[in-house]
Backbone and ligand atoms as CSV (ligand in chain L), in Angstrom:
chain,resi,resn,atom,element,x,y,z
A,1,UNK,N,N,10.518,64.247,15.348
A,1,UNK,CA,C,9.820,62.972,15.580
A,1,UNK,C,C,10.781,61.811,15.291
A,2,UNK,N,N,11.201,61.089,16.280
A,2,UNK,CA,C,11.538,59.660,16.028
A,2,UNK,C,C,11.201,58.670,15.270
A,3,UNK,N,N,11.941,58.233,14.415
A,3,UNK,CA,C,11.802,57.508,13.328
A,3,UNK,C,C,11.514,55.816,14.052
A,4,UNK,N,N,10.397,54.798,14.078
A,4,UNK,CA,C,10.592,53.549,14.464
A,4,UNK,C,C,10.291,52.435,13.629
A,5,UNK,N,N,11.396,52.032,13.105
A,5,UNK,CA,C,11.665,51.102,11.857
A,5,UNK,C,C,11.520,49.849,12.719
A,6,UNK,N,N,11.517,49.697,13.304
A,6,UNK,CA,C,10.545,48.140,14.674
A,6,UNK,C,C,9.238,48.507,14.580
A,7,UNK,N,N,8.515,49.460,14.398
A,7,UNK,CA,C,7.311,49.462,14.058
A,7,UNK,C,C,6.616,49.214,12.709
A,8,UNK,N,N,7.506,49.640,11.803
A,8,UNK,CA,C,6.848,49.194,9.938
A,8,UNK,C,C,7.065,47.543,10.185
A,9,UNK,N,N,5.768,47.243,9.257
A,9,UNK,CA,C,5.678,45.209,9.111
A,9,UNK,C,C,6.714,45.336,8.073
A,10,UNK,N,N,7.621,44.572,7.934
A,10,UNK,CA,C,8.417,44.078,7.293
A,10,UNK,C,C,7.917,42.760,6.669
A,11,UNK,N,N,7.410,42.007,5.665
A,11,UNK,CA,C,7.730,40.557,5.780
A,11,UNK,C,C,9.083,39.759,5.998
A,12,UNK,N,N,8.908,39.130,6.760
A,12,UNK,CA,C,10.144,38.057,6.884
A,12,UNK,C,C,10.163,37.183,5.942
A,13,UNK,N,N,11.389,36.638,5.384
A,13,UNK,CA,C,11.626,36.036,4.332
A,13,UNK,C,C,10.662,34.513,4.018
A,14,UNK,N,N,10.511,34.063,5.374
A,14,UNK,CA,C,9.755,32.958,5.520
A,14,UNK,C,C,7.890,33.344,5.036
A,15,UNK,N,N,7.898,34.409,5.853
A,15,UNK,CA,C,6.020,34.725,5.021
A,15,UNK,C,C,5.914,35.240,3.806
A,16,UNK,N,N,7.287,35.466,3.217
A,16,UNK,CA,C,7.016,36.197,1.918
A,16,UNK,C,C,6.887,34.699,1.429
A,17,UNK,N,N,7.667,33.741,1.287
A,17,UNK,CA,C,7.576,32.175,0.395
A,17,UNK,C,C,6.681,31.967,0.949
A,18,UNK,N,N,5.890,31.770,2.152
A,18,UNK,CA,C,4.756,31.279,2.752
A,18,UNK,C,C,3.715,32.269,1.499
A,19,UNK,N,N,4.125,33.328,1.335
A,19,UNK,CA,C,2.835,34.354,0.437
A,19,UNK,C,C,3.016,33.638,-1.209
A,20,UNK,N,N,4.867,33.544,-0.927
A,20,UNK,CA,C,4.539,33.080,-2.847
A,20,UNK,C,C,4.135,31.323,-2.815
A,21,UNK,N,N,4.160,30.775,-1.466
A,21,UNK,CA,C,3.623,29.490,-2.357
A,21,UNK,C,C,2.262,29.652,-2.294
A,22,UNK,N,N,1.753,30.303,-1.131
A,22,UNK,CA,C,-0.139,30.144,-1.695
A,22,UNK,C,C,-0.396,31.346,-2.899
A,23,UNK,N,N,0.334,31.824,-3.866
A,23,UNK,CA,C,0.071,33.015,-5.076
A,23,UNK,C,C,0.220,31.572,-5.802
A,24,UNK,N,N,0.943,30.603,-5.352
A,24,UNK,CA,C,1.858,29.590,-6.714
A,24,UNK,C,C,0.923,28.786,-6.754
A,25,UNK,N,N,0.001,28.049,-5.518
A,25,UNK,CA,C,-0.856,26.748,-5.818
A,25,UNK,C,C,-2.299,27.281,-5.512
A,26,UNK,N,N,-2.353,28.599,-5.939
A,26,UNK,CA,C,-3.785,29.073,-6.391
A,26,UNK,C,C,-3.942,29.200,-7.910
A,27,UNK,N,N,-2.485,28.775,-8.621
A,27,UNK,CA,C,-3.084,28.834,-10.179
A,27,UNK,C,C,-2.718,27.313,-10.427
A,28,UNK,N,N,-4.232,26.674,-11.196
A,28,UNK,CA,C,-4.017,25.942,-11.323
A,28,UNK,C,C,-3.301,25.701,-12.710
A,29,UNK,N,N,-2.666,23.957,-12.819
A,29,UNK,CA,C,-1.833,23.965,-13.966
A,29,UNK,C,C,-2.379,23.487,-15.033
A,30,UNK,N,N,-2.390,24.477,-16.107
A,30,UNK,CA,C,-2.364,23.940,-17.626
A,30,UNK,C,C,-2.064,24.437,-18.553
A,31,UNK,N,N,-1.870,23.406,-19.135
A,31,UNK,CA,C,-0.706,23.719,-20.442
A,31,UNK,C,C,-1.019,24.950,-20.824
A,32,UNK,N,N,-0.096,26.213,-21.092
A,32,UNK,CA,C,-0.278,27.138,-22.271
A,32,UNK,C,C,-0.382,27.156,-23.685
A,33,UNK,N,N,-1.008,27.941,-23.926
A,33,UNK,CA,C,-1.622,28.055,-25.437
A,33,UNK,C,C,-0.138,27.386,-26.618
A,34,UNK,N,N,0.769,27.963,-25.830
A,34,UNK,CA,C,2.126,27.799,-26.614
A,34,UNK,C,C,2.683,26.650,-26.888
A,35,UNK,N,N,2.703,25.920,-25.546
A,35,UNK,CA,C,2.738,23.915,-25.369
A,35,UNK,C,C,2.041,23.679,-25.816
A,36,UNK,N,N,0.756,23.902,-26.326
A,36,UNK,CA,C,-0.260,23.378,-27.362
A,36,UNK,C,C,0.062,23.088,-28.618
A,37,UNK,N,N,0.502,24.367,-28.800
A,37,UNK,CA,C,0.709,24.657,-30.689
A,37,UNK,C,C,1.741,23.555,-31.046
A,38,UNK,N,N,2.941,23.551,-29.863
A,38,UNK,CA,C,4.155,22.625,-30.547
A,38,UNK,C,C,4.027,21.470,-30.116
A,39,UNK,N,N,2.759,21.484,-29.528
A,39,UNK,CA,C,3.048,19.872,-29.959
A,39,UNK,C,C,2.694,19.090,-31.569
A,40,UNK,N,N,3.543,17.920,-31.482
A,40,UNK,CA,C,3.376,17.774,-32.879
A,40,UNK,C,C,1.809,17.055,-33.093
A,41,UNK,N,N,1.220,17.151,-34.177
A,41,UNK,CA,C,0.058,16.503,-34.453
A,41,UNK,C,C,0.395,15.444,-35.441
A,42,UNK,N,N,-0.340,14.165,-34.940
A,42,UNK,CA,C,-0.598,12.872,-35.750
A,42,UNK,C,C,-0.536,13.190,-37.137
A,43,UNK,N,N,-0.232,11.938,-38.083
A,43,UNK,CA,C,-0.657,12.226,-39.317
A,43,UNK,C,C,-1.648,12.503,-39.819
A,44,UNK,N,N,-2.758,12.528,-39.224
A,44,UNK,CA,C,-4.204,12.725,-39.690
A,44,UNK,C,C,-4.378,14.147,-39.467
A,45,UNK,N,N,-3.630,14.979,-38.837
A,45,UNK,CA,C,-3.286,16.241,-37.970
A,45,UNK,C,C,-4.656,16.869,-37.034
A,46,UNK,N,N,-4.150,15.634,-35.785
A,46,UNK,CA,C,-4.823,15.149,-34.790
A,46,UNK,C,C,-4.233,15.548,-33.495
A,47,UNK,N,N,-4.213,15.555,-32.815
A,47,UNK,CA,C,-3.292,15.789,-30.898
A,47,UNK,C,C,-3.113,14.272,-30.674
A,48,UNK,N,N,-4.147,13.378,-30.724
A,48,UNK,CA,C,-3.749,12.419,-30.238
A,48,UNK,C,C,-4.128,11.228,-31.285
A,49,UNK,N,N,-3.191,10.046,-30.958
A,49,UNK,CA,C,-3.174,8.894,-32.197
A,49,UNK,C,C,-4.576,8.393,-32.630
A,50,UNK,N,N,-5.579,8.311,-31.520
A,50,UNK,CA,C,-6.452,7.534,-31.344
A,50,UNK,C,C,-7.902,8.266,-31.586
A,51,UNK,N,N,-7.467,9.655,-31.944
A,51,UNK,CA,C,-8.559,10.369,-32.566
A,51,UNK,C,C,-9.567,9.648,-33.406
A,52,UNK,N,N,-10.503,9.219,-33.481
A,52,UNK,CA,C,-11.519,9.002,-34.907
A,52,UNK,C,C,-11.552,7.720,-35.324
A,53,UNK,N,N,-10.303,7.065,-34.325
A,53,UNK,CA,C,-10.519,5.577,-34.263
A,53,UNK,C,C,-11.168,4.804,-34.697
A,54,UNK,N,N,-11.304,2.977,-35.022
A,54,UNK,CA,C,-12.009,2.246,-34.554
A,54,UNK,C,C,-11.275,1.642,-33.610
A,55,UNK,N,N,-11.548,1.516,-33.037
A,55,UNK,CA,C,-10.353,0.301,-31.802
A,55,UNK,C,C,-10.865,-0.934,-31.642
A,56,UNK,N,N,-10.284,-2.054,-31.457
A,56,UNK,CA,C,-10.728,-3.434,-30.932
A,56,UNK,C,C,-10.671,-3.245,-29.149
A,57,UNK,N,N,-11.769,-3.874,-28.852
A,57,UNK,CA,C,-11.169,-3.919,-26.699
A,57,UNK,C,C,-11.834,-5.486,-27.033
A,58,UNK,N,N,-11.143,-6.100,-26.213
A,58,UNK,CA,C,-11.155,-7.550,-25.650
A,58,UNK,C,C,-10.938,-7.886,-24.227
A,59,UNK,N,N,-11.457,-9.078,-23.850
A,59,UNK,CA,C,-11.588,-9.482,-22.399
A,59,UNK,C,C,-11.302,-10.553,-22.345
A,60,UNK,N,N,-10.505,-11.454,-21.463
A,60,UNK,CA,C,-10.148,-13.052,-21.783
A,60,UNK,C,C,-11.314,-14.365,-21.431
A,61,UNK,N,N,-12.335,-13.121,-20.968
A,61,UNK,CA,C,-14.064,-14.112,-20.679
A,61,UNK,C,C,-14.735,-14.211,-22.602
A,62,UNK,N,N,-13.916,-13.880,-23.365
A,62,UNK,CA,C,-14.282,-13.758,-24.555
A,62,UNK,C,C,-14.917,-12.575,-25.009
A,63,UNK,N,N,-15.619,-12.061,-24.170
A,63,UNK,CA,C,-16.076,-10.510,-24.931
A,63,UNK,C,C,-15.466,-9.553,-25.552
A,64,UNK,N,N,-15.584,-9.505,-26.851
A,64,UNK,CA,C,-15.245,-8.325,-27.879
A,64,UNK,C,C,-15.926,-7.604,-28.850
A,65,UNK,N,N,-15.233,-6.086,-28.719
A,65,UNK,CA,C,-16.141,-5.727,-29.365
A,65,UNK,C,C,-15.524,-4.194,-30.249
A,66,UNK,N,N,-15.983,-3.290,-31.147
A,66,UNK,CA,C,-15.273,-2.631,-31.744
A,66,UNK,C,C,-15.970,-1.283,-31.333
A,67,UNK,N,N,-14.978,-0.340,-30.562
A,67,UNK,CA,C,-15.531,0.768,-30.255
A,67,UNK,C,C,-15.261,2.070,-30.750
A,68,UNK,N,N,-15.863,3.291,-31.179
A,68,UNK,CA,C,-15.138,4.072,-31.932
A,68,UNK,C,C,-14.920,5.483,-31.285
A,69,UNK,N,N,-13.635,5.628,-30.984
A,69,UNK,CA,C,-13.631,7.772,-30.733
A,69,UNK,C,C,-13.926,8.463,-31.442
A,70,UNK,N,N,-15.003,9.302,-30.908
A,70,UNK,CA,C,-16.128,10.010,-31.643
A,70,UNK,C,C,-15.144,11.450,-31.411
A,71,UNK,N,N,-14.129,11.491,-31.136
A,71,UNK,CA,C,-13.353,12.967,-30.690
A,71,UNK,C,C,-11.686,12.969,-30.566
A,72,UNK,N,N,-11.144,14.179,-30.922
A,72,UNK,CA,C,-9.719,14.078,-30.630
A,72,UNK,C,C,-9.227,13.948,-29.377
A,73,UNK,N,N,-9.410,13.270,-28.612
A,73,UNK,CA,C,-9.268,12.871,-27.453
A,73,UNK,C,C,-8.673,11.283,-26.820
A,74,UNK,N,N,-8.505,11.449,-25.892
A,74,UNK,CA,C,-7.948,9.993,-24.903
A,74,UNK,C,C,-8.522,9.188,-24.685
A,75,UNK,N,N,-8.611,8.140,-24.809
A,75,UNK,CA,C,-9.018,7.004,-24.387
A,75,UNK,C,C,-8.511,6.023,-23.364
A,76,UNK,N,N,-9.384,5.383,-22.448
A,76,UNK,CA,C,-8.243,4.529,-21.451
A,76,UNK,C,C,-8.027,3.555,-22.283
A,77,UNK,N,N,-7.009,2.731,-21.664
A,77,UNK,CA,C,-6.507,1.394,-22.377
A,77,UNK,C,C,-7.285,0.596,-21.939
A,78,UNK,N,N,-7.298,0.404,-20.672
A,78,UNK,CA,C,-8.347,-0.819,-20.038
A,78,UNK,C,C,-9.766,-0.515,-19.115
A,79,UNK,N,N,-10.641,-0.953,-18.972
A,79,UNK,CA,C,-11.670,-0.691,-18.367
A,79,UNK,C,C,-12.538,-1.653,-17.840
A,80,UNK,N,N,-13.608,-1.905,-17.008
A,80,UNK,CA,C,-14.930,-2.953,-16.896
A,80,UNK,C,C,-15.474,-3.505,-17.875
A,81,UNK,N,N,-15.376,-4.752,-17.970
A,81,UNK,CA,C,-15.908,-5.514,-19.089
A,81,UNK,C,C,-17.727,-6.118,-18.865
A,82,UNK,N,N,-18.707,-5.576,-19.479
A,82,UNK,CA,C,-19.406,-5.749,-19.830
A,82,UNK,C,C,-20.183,-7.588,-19.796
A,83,UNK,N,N,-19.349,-7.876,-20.287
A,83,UNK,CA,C,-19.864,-9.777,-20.313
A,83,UNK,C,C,-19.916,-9.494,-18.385
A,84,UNK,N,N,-18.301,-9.670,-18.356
A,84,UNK,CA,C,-18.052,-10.268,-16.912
A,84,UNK,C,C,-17.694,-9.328,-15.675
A,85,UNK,N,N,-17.923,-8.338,-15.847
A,85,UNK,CA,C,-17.895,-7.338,-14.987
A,85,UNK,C,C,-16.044,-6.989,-14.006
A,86,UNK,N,N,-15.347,-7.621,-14.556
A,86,UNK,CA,C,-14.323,-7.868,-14.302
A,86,UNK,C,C,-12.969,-6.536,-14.790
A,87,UNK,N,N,-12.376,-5.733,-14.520
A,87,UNK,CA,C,-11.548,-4.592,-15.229
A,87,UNK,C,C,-10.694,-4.915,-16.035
A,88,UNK,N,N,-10.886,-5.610,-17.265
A,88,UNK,CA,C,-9.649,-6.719,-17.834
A,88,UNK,C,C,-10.514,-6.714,-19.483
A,89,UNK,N,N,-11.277,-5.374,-19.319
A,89,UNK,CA,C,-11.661,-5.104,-21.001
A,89,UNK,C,C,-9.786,-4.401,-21.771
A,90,UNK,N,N,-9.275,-5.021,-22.498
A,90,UNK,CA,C,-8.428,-3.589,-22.938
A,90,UNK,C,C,-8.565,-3.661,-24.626
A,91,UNK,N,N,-7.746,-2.621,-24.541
A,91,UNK,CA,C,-7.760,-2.123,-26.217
A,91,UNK,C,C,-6.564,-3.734,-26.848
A,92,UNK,N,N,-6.853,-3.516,-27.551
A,92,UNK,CA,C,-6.170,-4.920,-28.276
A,92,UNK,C,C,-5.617,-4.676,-29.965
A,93,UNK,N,N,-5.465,-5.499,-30.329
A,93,UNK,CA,C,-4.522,-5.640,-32.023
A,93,UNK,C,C,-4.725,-4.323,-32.583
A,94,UNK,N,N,-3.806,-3.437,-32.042
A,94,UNK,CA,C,-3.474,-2.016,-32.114
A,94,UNK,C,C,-3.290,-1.670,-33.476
A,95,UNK,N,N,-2.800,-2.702,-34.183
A,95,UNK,CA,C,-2.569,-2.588,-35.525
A,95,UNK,C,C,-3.768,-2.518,-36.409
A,96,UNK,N,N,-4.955,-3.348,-35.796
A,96,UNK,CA,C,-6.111,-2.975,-36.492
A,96,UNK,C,C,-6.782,-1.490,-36.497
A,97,UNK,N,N,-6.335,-0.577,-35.405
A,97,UNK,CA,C,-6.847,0.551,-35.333
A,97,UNK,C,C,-7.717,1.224,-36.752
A,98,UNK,N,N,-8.491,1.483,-36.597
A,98,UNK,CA,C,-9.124,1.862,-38.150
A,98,UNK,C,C,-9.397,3.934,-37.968
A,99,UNK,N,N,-8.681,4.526,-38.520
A,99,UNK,CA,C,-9.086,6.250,-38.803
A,99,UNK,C,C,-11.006,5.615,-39.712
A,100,UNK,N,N,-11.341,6.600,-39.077
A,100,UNK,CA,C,-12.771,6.563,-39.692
A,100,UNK,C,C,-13.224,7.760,-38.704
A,101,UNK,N,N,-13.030,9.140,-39.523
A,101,UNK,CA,C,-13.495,10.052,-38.580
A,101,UNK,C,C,-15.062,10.901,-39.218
A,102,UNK,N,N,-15.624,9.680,-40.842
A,102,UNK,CA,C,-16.928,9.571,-41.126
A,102,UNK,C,C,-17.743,8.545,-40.472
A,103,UNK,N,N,-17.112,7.921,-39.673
A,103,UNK,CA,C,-17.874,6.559,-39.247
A,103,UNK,C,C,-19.352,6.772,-38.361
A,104,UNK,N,N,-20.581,6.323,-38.709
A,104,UNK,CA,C,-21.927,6.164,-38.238
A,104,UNK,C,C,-21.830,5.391,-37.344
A,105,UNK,N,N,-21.947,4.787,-36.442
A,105,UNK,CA,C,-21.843,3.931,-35.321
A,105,UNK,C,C,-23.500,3.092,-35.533
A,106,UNK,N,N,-23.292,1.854,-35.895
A,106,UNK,CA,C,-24.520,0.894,-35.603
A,106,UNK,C,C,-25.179,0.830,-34.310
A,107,UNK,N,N,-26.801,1.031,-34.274
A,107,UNK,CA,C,-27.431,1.513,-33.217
A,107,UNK,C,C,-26.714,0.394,-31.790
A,108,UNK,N,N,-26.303,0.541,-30.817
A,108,UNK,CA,C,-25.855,-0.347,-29.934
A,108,UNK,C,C,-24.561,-0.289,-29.724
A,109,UNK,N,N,-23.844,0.146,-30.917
A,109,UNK,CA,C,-22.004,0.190,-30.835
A,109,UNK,C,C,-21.569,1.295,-29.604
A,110,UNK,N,N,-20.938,0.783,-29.019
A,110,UNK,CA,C,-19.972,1.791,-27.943
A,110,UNK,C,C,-18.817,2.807,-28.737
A,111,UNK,N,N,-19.238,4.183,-27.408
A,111,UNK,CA,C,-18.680,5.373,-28.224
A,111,UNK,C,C,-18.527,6.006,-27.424
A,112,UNK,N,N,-17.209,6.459,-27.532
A,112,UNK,CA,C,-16.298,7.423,-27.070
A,112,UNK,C,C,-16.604,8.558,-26.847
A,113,UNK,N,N,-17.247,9.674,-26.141
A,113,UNK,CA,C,-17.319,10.914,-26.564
A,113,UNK,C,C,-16.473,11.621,-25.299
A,114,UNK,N,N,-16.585,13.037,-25.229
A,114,UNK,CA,C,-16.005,14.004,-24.070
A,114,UNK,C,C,-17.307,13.929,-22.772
A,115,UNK,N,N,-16.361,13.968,-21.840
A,115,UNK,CA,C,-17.205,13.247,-20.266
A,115,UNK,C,C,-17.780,15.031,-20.063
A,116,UNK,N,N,-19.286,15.035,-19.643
A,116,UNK,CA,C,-19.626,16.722,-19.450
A,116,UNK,C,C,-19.451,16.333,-17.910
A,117,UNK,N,N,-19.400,17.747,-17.469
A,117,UNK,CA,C,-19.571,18.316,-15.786
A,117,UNK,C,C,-20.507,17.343,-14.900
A,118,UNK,N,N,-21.646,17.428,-15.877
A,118,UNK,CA,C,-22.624,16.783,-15.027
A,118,UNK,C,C,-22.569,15.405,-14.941
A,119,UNK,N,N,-21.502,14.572,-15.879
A,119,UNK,CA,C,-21.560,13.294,-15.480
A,119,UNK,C,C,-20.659,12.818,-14.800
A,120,UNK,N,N,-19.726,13.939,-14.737
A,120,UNK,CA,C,-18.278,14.120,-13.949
A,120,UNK,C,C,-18.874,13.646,-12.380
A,121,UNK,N,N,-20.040,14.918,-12.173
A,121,UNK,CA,C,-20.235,15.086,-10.743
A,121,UNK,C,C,-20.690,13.744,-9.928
A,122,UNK,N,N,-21.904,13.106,-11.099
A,122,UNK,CA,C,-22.316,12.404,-11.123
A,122,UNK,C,C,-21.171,10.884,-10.177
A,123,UNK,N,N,-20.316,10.745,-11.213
A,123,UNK,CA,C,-19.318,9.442,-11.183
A,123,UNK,C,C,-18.258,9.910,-9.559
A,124,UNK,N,N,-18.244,10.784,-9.347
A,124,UNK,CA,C,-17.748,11.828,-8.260
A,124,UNK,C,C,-18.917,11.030,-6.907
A,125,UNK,N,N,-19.999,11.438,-7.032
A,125,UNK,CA,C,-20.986,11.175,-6.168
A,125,UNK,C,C,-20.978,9.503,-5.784
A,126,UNK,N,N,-20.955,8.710,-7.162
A,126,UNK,CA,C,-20.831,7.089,-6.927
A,126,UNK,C,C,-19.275,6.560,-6.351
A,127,UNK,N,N,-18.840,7.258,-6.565
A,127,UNK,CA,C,-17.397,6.407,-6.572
A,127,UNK,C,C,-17.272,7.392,-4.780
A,128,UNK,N,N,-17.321,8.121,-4.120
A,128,UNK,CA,C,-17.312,8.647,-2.938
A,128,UNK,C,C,-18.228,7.813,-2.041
A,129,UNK,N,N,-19.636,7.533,-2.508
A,129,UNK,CA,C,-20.481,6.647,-1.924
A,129,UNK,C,C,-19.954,5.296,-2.075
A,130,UNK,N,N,-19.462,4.938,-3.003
A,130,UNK,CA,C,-18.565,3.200,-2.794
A,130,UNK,C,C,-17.907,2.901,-1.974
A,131,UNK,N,N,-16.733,3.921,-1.739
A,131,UNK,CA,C,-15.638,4.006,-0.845
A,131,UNK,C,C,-16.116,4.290,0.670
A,132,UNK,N,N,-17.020,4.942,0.454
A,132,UNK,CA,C,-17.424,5.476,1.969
A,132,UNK,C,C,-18.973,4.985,2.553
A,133,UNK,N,N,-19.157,3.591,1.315
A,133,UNK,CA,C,-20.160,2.807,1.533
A,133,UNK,C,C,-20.959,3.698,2.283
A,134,UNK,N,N,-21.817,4.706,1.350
A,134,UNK,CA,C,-23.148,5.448,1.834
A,134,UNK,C,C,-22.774,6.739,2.970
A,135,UNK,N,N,-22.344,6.258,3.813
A,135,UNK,CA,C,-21.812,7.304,4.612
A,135,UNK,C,C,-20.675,8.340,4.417
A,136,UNK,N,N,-20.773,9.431,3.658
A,136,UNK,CA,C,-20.260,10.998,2.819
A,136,UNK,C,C,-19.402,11.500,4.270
A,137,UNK,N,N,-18.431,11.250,4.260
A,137,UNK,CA,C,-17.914,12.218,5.227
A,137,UNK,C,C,-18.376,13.840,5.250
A,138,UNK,N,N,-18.683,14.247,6.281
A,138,UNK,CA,C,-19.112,15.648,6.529
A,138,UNK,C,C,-17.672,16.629,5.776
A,139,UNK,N,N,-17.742,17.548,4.794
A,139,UNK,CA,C,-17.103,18.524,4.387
A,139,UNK,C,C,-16.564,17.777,2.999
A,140,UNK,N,N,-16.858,17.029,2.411
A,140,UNK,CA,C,-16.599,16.539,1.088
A,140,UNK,C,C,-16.855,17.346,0.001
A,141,UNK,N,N,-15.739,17.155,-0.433
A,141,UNK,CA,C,-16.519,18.541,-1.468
A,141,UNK,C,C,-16.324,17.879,-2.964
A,142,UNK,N,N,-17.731,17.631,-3.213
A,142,UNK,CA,C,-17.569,16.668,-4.441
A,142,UNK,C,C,-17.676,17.220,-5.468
A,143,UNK,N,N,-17.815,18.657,-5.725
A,143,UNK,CA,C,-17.391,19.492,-6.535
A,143,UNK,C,C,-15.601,19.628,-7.593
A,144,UNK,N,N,-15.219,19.672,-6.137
A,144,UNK,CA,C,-13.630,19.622,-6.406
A,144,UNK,C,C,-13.535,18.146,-7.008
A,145,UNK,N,N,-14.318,16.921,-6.857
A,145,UNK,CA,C,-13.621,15.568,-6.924
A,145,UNK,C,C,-14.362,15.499,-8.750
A,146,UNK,N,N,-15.220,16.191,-8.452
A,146,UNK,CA,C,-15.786,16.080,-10.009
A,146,UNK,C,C,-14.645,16.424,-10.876
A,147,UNK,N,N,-14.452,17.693,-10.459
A,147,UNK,CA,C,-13.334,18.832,-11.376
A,147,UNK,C,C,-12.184,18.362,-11.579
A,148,UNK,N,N,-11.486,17.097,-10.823
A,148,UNK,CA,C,-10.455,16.313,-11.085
A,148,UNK,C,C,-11.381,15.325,-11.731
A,149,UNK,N,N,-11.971,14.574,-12.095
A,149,UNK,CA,C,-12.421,13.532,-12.866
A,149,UNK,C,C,-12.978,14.416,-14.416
A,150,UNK,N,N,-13.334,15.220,-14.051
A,150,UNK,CA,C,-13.610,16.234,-15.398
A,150,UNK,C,C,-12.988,16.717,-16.350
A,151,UNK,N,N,-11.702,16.837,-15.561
A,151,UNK,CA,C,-10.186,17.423,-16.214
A,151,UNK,C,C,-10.404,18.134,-17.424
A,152,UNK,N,N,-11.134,19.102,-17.070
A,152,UNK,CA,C,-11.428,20.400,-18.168
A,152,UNK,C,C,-11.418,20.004,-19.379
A,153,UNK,N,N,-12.496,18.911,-18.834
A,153,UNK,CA,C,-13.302,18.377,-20.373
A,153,UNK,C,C,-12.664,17.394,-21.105
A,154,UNK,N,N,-11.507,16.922,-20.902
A,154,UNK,CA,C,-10.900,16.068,-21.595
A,154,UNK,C,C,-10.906,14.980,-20.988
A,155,UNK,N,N,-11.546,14.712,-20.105
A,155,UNK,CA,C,-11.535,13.353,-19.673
A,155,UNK,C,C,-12.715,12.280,-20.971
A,156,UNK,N,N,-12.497,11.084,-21.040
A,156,UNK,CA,C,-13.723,10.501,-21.717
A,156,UNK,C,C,-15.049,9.716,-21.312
A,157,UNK,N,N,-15.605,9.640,-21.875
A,157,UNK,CA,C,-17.063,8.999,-21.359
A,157,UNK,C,C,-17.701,8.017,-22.448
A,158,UNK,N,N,-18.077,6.702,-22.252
A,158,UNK,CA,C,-18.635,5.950,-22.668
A,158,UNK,C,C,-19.743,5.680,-23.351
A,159,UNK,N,N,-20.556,5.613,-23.904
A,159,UNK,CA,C,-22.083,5.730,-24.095
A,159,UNK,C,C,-22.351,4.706,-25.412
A,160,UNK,N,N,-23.779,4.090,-25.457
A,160,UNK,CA,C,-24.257,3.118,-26.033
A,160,UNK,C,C,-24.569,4.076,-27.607
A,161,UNK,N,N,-24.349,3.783,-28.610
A,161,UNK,CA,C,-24.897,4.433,-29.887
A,161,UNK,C,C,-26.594,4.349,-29.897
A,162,UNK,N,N,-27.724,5.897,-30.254
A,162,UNK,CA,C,-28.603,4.948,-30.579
A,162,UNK,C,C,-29.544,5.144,-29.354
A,163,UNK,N,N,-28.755,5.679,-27.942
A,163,UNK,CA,C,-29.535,5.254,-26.244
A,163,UNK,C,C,-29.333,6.986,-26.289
A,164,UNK,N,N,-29.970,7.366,-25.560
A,164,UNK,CA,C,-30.514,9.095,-24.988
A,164,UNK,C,C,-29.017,9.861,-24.744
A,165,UNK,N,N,-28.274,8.865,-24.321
A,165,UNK,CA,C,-26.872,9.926,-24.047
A,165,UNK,C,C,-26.375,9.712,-25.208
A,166,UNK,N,N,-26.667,9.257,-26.211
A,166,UNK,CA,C,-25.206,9.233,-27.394
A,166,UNK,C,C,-25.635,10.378,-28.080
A,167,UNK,N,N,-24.287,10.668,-28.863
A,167,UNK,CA,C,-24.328,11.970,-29.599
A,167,UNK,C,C,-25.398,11.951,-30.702
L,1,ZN,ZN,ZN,-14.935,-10.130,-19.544
């Protein structure tokens, strides 16, 4: 019997990288357990500076006010300001930062906590309907847009002390 080595599939060098880049951007990226450990922790032995905070945010319409991270987690610098609806709230006299990771929050004080799935999807759903003023393009998958705004839980979320969503 004749041997026909034109008949076995071979991959060609091009579909094998065509195979390893879709093996490569089907895992998604995050840090390993190992990049975790070394990173160094704050003096409070924290991940991040702003853990347990009090922070000052200010707005140049005059609104200020003192908000606290309820978690070892991120905070944005700047955001929507409240008085004036304007994106020009930011964190301010950095030096005042206050560690208070016993702190009670006075009923009304703004607070930091971890953003869940469902409010992910939620902010996913508004911010797609803004842009696309009501009309959702057909095949949107606001699942996926959540899961980037969600960022496996570490993203943050806002909430009034005191009101149904606070901790
Ligand atoms: Zn303002």
């Amino acid at each position: 019997m004749q041997r026909k080595p034109y008949a076995v599939s071979m991959p060609s060098s091009r579909e094998q990288r065509r195979a390893e880049m879709r093996a490569a951007t089907k895992q998604p990226f995050t840090p390993s357990a190992a990049a975790m450990s070394t990173r160094p922790l704050t003096p409070n032995g924290h991940l991040h500076t702003e853990a347990f905070c009090l922070m000052w945010y200010a707005c140049e319409c005059g609104h200020r006010e003192r908000i606290w991270n309820s978690r070892d987690g991120v905070t944005p610098f700047g955001f929507q300001c409240p008085s004036c609806k304007e994106p020009k709230l930011r964190h301010v006299n950095w030096n005042l930062d206050q560690y208070a990771p016993k702190h009670v929050p006075a009923p009304g004080q703004r607070v930091w906590i971890d953003l869940t799935r469902d409010r992910a999807l939620e902010i996913a759903r508004r911010t797609v309907n803004q842009v696309a003023k009501g009309n959702v393009p057909v095949g949107t998958d606001l699942n996926r847009i959540a899961d980037a705004v969600y960022n496996e839980g570490r993203a943050p979320d806002l909430v009034v002390y005191g009101y149904v969503e606070a901790v």
